[in-house]
KOLTOR-58979 format. One record per residue: y, z, x of N, C-alpha, C in turn; residue in one letter; residue number from 1. Coordinates in nm, 4 decimals, always signed. Example, Ala and Ser with C-alpha at 12.3 -4.5 7.8 and 13.67 -1.06 7.14 Angstrom:
<nodes>
[[-0.5690; +0.7800; +1.3190]; [-0.4500; +0.7800; +1.2300]; [-0.3300; +0.7800; +1.3200]; A; 1],
[[-0.2250; +0.7080; +1.2850]; [-0.1060; +0.7140; +1.3670]; [+0.0030; +0.7870; +1.2900]; S; 2],
</nodes>
This chain:
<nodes>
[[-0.5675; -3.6285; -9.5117]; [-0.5194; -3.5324; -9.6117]; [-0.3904; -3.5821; -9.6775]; X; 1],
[[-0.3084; -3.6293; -9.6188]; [-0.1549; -3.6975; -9.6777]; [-0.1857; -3.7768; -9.7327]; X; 2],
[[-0.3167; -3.8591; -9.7527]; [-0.3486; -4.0005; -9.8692]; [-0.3780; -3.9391; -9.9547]; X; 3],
[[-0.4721; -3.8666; -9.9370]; [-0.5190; -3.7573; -10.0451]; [-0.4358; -3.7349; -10.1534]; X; 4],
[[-0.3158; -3.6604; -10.0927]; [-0.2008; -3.5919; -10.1420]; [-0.1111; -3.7260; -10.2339]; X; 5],
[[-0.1020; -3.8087; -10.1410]; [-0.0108; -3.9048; -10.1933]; [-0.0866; -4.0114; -10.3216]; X; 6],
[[-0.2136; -4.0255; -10.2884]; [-0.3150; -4.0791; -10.3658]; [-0.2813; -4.0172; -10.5557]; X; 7],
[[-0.2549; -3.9337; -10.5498]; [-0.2386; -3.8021; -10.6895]; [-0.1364; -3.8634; -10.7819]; X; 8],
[[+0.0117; -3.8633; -10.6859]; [+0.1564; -3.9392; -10.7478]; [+0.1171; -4.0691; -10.7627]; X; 9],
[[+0.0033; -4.2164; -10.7663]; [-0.0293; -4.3034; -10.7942]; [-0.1252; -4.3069; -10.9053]; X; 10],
[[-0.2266; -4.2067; -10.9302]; [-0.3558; -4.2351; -11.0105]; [-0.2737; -4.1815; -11.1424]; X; 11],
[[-0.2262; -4.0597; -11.1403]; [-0.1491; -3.9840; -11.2200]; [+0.0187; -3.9772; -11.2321]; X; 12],
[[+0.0424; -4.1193; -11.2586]; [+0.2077; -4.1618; -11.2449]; [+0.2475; -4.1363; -11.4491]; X; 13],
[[+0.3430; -4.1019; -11.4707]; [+0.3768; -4.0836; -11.5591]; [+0.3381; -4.2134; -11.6586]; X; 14],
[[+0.3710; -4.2806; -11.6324]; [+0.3309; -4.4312; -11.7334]; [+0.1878; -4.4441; -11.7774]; X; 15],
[[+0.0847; -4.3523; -11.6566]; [-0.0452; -4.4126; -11.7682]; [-0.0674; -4.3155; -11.8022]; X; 16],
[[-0.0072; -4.1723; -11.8348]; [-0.0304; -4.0656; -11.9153]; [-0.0795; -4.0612; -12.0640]; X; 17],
[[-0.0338; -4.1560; -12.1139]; [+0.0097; -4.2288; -12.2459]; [-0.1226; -4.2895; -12.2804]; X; 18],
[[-0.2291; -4.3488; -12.2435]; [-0.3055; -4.4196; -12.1987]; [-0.4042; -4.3240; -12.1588]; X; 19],
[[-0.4176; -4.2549; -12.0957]; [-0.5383; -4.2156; -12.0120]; [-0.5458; -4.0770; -12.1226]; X; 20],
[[-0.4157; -4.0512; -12.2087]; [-0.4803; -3.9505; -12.3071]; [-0.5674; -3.9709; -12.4078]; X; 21],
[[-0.5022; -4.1333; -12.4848]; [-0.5970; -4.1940; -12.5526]; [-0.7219; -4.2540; -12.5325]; X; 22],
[[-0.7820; -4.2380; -12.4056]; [-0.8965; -4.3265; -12.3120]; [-0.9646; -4.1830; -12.3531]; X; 23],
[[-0.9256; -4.0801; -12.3055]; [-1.0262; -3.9490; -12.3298]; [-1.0694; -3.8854; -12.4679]; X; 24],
[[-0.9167; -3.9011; -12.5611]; [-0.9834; -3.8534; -12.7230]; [-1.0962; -3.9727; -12.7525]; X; 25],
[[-1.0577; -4.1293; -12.7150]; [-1.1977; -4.2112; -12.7512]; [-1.3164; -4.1854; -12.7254]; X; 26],
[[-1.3020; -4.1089; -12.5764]; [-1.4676; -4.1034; -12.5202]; [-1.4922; -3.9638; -12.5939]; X; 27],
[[-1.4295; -3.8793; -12.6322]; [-1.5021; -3.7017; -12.6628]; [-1.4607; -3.7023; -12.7808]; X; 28],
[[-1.4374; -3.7870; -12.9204]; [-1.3832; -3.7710; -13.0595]; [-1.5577; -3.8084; -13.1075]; X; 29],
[[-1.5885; -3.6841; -13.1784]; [-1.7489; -3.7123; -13.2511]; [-1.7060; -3.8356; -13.3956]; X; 30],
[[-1.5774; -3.8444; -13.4096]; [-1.5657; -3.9314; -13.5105]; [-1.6368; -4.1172; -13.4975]; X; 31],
[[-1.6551; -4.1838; -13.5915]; [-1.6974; -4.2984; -13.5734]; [-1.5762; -4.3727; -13.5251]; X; 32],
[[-1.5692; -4.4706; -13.4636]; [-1.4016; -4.5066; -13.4992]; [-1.4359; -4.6543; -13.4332]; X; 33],
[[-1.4079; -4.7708; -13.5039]; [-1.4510; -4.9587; -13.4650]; [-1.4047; -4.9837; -13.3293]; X; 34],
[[-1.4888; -5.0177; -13.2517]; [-1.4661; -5.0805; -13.1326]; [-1.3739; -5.1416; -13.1249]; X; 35],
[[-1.3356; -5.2766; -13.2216]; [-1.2364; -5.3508; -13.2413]; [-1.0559; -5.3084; -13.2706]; X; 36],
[[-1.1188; -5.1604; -13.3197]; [-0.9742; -5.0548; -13.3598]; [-0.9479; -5.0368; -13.2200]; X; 37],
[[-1.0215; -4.9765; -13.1915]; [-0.9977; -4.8634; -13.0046]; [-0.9377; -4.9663; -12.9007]; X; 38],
[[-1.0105; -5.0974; -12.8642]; [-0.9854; -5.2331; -12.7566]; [-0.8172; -5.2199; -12.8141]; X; 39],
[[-0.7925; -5.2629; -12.9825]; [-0.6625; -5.3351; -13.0415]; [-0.5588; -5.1970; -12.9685]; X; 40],
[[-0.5839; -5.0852; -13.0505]; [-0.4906; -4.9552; -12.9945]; [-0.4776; -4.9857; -12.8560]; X; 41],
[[-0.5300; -4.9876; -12.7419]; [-0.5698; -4.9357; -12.6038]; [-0.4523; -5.0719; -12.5201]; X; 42],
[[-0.5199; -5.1627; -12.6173]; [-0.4196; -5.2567; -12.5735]; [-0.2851; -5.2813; -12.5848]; X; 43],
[[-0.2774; -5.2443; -12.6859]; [-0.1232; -5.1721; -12.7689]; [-0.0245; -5.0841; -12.6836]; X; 44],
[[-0.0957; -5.0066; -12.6777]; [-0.0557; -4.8565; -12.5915]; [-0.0293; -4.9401; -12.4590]; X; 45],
[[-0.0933; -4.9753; -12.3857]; [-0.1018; -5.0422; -12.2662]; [+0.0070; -5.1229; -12.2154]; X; 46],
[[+0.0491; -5.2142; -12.3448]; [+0.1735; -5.2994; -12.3073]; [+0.3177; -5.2332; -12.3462]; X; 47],
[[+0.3177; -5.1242; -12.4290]; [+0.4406; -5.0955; -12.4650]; [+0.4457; -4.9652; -12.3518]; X; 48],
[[+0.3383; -4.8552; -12.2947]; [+0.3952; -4.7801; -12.2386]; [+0.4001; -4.8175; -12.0564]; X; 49],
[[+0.3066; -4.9072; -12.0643]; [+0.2742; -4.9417; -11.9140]; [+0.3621; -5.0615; -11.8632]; X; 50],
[[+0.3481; -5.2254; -11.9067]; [+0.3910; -5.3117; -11.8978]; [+0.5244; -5.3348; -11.9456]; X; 51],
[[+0.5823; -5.3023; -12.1002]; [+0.7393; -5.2630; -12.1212]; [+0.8269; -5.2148; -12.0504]; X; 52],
[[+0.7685; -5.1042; -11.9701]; [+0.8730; -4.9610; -11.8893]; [+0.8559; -5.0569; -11.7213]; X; 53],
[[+0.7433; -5.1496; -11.7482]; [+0.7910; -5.2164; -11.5679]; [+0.8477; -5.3295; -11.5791]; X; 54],
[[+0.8849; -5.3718; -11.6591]; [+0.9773; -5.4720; -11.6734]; [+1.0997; -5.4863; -11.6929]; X; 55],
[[+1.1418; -5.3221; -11.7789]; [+1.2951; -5.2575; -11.8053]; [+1.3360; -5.2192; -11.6752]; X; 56],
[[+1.1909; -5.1693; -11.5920]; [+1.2538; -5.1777; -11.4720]; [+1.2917; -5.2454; -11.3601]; X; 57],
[[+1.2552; -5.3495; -11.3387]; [+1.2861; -5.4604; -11.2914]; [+1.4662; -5.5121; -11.3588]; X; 58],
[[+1.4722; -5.4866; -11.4589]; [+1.5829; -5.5253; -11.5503]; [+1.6880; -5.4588; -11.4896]; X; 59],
[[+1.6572; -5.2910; -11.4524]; [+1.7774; -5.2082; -11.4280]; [+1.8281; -5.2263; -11.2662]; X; 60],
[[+1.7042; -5.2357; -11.1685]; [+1.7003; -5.2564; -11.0574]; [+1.7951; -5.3757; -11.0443]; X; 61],
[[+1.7736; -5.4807; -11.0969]; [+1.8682; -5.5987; -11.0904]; [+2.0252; -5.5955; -11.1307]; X; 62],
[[+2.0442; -5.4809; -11.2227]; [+2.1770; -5.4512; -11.2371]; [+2.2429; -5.3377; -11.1835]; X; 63],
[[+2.1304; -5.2922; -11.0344]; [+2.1932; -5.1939; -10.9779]; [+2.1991; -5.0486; -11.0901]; X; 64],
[[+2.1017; -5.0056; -11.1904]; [+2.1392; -4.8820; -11.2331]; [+2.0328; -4.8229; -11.1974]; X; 65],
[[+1.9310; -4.8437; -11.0844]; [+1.8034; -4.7598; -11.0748]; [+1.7981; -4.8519; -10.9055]; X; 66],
[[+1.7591; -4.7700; -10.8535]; [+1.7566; -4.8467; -10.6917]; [+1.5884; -4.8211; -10.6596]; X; 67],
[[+1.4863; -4.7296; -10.6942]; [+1.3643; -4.7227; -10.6673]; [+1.2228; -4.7040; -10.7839]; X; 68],
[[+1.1342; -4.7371; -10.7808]; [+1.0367; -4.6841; -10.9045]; [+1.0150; -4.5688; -10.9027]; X; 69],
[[+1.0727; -4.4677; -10.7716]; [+1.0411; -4.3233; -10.7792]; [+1.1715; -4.2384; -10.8325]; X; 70],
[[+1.2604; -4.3197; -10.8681]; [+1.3975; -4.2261; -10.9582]; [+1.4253; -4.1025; -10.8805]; X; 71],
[[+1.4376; -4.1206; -10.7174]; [+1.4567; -3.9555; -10.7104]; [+1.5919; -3.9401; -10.7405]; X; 72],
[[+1.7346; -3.9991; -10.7505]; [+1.8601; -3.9606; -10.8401]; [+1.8244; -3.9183; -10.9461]; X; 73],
[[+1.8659; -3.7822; -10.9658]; [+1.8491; -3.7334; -11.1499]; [+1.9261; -3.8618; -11.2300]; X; 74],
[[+2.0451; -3.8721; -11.1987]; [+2.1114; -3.9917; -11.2597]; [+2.0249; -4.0933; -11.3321]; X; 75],
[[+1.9496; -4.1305; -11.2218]; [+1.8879; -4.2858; -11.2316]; [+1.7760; -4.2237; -11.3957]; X; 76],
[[+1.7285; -4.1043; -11.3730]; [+1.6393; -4.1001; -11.4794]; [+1.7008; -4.1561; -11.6378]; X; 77],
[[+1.8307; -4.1416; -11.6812]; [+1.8910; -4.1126; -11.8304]; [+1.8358; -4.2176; -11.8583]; X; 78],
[[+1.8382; -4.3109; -11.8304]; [+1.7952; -4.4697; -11.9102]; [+1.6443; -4.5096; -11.9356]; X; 79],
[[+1.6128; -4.4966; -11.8160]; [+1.4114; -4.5121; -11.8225]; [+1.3520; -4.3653; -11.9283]; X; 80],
[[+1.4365; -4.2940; -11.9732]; [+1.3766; -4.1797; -11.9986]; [+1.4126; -4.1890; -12.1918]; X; 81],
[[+1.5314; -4.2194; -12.2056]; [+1.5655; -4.2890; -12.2801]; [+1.4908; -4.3564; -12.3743]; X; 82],
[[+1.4689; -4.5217; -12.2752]; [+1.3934; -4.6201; -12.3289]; [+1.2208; -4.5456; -12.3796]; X; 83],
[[+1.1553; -4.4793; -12.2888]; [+1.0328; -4.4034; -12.2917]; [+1.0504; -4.3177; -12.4176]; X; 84],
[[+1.1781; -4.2814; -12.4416]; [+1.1917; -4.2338; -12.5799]; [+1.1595; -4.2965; -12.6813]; X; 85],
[[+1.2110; -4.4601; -12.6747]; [+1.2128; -4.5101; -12.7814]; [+1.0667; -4.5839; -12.8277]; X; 86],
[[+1.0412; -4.6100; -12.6542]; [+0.8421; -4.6523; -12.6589]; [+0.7709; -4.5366; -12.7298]; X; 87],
[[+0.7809; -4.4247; -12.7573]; [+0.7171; -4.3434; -12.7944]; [+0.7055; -4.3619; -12.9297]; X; 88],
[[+0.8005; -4.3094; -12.9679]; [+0.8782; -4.3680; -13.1408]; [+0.8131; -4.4587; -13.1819]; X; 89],
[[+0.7932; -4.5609; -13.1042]; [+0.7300; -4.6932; -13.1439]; [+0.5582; -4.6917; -13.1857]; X; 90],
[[+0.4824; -4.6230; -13.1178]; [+0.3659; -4.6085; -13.1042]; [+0.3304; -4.5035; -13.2445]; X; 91],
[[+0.4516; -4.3933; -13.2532]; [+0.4419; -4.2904; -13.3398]; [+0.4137; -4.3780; -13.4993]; X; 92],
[[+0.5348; -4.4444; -13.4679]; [+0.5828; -4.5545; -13.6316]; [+0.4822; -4.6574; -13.6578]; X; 93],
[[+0.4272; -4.7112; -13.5257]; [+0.2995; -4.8244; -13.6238]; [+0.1740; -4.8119; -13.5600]; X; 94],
[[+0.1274; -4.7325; -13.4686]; [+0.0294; -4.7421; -13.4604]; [-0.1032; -4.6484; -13.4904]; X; 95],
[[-0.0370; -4.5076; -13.4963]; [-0.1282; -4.3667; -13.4952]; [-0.0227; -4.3183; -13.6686]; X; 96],
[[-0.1670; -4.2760; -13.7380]; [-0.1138; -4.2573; -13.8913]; [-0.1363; -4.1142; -13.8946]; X; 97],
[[-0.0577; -3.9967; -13.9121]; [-0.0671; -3.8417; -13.9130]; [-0.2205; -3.7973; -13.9839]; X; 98],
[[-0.2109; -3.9059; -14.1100]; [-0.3456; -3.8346; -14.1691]; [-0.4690; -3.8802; -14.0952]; X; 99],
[[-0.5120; -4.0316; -14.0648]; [-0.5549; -4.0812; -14.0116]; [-0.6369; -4.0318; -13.8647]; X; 100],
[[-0.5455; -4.0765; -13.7857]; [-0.5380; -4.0247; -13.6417]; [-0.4550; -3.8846; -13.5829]; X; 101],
[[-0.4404; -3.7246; -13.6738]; [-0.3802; -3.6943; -13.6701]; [-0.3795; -3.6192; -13.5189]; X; 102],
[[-0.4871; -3.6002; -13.4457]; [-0.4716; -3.5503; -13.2418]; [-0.3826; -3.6785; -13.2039]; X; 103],
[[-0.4298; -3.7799; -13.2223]; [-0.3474; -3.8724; -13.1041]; [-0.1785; -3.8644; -13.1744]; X; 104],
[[-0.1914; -3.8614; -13.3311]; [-0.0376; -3.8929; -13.3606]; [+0.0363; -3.7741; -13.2567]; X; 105],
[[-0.0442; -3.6756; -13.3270]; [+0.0329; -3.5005; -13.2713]; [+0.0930; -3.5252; -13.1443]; X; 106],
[[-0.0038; -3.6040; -13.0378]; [-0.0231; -3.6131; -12.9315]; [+0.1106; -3.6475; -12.8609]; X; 107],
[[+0.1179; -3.8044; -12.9519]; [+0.2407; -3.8970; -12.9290]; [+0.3510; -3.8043; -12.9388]; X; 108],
[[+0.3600; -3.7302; -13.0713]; [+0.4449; -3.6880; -13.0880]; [+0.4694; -3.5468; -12.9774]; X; 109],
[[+0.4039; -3.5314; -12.9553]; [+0.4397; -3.4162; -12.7936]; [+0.4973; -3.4709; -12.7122]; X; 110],
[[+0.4159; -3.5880; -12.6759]; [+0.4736; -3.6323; -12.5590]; [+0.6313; -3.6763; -12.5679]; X; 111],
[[+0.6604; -3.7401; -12.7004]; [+0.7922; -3.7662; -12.7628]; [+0.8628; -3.6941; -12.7386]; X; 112],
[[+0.8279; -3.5494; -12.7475]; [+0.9096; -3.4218; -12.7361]; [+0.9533; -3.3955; -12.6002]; X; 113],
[[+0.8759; -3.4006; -12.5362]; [+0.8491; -3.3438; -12.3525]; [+0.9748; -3.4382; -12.2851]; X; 114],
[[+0.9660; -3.5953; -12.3549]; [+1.0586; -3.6768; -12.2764]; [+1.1900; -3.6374; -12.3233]; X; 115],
[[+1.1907; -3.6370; -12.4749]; [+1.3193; -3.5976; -12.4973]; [+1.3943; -3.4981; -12.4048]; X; 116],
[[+1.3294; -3.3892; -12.4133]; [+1.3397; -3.2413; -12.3341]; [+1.3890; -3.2801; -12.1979]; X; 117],
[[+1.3297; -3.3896; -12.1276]; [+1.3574; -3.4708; -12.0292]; [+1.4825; -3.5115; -11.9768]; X; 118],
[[+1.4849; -3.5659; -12.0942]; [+1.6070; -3.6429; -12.1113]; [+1.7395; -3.5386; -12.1282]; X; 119],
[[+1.7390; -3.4557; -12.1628]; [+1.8390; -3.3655; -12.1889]; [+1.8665; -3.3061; -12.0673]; X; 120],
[[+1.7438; -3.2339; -11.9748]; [+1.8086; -3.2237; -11.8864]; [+1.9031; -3.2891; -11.7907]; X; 121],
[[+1.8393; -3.4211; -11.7848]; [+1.9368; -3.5098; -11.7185]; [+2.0397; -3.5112; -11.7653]; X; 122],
[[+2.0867; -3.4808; -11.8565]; [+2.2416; -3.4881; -11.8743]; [+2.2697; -3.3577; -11.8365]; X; 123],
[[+2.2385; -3.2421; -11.8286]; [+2.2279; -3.1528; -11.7436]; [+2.2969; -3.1560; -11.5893]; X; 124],
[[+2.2328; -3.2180; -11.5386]; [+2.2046; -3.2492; -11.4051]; [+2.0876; -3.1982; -11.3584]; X; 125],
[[+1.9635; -3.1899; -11.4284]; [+1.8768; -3.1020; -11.4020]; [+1.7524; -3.1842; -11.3989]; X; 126],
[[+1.6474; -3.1590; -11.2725]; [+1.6114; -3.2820; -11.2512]; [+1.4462; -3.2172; -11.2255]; X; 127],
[[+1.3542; -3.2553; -11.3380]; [+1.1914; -3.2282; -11.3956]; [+1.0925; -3.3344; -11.3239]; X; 128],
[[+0.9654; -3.2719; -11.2735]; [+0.8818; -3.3422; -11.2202]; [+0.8067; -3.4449; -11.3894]; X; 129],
[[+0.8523; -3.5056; -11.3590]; [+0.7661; -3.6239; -11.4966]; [+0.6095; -3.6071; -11.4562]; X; 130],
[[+0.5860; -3.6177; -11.3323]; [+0.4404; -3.6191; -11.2972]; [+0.3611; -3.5106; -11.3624]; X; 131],
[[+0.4018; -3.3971; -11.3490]; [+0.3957; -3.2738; -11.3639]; [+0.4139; -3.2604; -11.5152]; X; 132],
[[+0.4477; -3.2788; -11.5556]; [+0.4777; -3.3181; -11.7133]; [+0.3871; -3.3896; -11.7625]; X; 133],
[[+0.3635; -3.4870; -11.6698]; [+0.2809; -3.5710; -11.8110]; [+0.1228; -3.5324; -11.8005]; X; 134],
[[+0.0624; -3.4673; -11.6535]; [-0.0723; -3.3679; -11.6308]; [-0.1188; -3.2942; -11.6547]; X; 135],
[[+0.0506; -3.1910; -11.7430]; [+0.0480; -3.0524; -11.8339]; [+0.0036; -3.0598; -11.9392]; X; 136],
[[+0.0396; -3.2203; -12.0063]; [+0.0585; -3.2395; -12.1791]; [-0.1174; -3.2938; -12.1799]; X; 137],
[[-0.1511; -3.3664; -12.0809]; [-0.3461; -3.4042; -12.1267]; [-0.4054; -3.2905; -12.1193]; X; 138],
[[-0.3895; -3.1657; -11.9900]; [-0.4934; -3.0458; -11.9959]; [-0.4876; -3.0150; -12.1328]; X; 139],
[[-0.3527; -2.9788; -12.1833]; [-0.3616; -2.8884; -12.3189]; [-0.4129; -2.9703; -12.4390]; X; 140],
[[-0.3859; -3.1467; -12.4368]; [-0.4573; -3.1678; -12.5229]; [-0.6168; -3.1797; -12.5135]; X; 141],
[[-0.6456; -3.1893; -12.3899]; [-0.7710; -3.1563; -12.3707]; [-0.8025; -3.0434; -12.4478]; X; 142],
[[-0.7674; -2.8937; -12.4167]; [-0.8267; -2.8051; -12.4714]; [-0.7925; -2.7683; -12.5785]; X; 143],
[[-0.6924; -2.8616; -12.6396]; [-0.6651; -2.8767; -12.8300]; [-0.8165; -2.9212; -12.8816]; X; 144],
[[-0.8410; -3.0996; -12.8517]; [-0.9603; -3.0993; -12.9053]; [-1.0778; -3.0341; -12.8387]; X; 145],
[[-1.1421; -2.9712; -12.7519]; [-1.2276; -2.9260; -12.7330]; [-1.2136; -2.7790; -12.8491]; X; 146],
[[-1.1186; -2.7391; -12.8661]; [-1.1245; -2.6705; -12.9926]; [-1.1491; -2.6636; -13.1372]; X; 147],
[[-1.0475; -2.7774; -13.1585]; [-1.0677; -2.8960; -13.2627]; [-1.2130; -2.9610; -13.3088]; X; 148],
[[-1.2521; -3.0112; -13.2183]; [-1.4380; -3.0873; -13.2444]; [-1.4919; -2.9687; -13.2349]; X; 149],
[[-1.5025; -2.8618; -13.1661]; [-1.5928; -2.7516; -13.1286]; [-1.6906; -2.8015; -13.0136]; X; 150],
[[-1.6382; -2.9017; -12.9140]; [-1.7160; -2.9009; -12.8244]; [-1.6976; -2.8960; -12.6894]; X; 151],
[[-1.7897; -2.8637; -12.5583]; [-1.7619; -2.7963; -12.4543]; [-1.6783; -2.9724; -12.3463]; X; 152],
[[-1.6100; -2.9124; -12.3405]; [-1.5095; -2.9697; -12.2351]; [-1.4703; -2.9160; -12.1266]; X; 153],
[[-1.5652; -2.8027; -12.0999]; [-1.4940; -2.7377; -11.9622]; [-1.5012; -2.7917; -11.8290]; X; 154],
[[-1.5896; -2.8845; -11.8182]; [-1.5848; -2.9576; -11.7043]; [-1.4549; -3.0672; -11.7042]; X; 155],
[[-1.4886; -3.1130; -11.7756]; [-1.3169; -3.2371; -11.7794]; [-1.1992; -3.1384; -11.7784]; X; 156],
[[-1.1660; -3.0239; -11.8660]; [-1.0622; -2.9516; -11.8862]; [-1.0536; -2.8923; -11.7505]; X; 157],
[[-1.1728; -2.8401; -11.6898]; [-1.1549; -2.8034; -11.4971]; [-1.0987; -2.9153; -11.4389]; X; 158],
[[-1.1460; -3.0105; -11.4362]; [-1.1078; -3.1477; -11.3686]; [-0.9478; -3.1396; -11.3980]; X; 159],
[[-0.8971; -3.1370; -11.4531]; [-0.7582; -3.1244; -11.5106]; [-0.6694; -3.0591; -11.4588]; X; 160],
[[-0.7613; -2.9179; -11.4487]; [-0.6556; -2.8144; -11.3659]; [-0.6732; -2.8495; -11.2587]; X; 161],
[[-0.7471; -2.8699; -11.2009]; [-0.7560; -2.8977; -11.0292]; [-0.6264; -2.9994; -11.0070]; X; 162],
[[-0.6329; -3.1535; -11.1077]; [-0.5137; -3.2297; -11.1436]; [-0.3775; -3.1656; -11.1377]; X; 163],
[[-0.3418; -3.0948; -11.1980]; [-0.2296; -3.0412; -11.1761]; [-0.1723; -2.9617; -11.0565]; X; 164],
[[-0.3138; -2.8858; -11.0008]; [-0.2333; -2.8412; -10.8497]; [-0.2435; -2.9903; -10.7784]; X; 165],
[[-0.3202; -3.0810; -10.7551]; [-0.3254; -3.1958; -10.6854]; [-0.2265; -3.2576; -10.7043]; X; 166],
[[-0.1346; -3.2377; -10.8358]; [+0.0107; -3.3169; -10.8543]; [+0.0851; -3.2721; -10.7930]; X; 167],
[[+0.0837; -3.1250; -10.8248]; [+0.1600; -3.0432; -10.7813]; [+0.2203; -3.0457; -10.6145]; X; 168],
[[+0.0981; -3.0344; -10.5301]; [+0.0742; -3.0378; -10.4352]; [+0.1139; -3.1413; -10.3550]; X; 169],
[[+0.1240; -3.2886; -10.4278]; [+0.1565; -3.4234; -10.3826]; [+0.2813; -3.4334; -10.3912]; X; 170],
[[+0.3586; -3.3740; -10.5096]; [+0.4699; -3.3566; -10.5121]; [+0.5550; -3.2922; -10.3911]; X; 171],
[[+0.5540; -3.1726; -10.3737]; [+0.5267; -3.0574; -10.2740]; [+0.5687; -3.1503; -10.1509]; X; 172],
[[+0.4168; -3.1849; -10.1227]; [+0.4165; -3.2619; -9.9576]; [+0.5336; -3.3789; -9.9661]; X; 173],
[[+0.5406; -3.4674; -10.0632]; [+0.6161; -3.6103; -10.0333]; [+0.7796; -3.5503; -10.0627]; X; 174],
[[+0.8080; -3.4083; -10.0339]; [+0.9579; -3.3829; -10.0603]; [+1.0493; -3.4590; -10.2313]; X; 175],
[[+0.9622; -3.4522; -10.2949]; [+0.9667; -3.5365; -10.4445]; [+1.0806; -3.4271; -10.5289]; X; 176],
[[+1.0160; -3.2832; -10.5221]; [+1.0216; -3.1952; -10.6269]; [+1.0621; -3.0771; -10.5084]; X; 177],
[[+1.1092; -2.9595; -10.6243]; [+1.1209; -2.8285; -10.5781]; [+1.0085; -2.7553; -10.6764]; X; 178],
[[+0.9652; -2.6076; -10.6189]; [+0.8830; -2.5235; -10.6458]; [+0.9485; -2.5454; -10.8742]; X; 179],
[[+1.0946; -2.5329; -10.8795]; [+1.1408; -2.4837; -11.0328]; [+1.0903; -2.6154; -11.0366]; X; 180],
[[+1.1310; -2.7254; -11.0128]; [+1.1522; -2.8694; -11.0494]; [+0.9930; -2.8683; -11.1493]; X; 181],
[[+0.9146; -2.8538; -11.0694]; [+0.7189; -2.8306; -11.0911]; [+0.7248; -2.7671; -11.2464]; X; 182],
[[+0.7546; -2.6595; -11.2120]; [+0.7341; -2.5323; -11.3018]; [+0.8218; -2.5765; -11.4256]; X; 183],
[[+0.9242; -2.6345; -11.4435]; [+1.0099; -2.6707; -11.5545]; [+0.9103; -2.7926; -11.6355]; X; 184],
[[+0.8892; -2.9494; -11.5179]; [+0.7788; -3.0094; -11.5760]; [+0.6384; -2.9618; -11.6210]; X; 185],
[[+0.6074; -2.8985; -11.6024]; [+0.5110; -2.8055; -11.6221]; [+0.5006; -2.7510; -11.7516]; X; 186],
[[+0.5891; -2.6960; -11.7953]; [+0.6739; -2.6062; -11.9049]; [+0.6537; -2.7283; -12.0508]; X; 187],
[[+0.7810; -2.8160; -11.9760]; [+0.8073; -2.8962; -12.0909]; [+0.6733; -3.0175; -12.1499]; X; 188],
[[+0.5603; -3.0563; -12.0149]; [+0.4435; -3.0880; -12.0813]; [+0.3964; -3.0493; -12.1626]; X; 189],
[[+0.3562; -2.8889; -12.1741]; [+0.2555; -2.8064; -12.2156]; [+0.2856; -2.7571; -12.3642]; X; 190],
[[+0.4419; -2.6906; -12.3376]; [+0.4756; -2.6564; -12.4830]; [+0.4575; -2.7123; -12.5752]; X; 191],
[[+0.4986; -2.8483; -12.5723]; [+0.5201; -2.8996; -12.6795]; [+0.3459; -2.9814; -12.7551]; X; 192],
[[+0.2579; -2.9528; -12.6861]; [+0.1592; -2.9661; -12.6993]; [+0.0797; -2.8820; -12.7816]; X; 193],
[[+0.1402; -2.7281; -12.7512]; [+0.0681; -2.6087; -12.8041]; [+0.1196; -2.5968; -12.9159]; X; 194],
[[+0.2950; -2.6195; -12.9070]; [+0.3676; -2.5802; -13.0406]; [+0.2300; -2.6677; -13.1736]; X; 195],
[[+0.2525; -2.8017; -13.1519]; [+0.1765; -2.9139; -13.2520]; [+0.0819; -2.8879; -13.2591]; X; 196],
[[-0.0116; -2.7446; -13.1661]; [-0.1652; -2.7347; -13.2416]; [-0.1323; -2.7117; -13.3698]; X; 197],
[[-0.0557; -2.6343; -13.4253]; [-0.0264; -2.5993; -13.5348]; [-0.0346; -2.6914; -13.6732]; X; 198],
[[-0.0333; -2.8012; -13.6541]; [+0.0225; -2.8952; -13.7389]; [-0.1688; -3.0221; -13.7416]; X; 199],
[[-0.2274; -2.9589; -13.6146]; [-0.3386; -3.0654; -13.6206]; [-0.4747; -2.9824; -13.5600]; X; 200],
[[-0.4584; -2.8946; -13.5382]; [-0.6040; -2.7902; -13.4861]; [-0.6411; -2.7435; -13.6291]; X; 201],
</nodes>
C-alpha cells in the first residue's frame, strides 16, 4: 500500500503535467491536426518543461540554493517556480497560437497562472502542494473539452478524480503536505482553469 501511495508523487510529478495535458487534448481533439505537428509540439513541450527544469536543477543544487528534487523548504521553491514561470511564457509565445490552438493555449496559459499564484505565495511564506496543483488544472481541463467537443469523457474525467485523492493521499502519507497545503494547491490548479473557460469554451 505505501508504493501504491508513493507510486502517485512519481507518475504525477509536477513537470509532466505540462505534457500529459497535451498527450490527452491529442488523443480526444475530433480536430484533424499533422502527425508531424503533434511528434514537433510534444517534443517541444518535453524539453523545455521536463528536461530544462532538470537541469536548472542540477544548476541550483550545485550552488547550494535547493538541497532536494522534493523542495520541501518553501524557500527553496522561489527560483524553480520562477524559472517554470518563464518555461511557460515560452511555450505560450511560440508554440500554441490563441486562434489556432486556442484549449491548449488557454491551457498554458492557466497553468501560467497557477505557478505564478505559486510563486507568490512563496514569498508569503506559504507553502502549496504543486502536485496537487498540477492534477487539479488536467481534471478541469479535461471537463473543459469534454464540453467544448461535446464528447463523453467521463471515464478519463473519473480516472482523474480518483488521481487527485491518490495525490492527495500520497501526499498525506509521505508527510509532504498539510490537509490546507492540498486544498490551497487544489484551489490554485482549478481556478484558473475555469476562470479561461470563458475565453475558449
Amino acid at each position: 500500500m505505501r508504493f501504491f501511495l508513493k507510486a502517485a508523487s512519481y507518475i504525477f510529478h509536477p513537470l509532466l503535467m505540462p505534457l500529459l495535458g497535451t498527450l490527452l487534448y491529442f488523443n480526444v481533439t475530433p480536430r484533424y491536426l499533422e502527425p508531424e505537428l503533434m511528434r514537433a509540439n510534444l517534443f517541444a513541450i518535453a524539453i523545455i518543461t521536463i528536461f530544462i527544469p532538470l537541469v536548472v536543477f542540477f544548476l541550483l543544487k550545485n550552488l547550494r540554493i535547493v538541497e532536494t528534487i522534493y523542495l520541501k523548504d518553501v524557500r527553496e521553491r522561489k527560483f524553480p517556480l520562477m524559472i517554470q514561470c518563464i518555461l511557460l511564457l515560452l511555450i505560450i509565445k511560440m508554440i500554441f497560437d490563441p486562434y489556432e490552438d486556442p484549449e491548449l493555449y488557454y491551457f498554458y496559459v492557466g497553468m501560467l497562472f497557477s505557478a505564478f499564484s505559486a510563486l507568490v505565495m512563496v514569498l508569503f511564506r506559504i507553502k502549496v502542494s504543486l502536485h496537487q496543483m498540477g492534477v487539479a488544472g488536467i481534471l478541469v481541463f479535461l471537463v473543459g473539452l469534454s464540453a467544448h467537443f461535446k464528447i463523453n469523457l467521463l471515464v478519463t474525467i473519473s480516472f482523474f478524480l480518483f488521481v487527485n485523492g491518490w495525490v492527495a493521499s500520497s501526499r498525506l502519507n509521505s508527510d509532504s503536505h498539510t490537509y490546507s497545503e492540498l486544498g490551497i494547491g487544489l484551489l490554485l490548479g482549478a481556478i484558473p482553469q475555469l476562470i479561461l473557460f470563458n475565453l475558449w469554451l
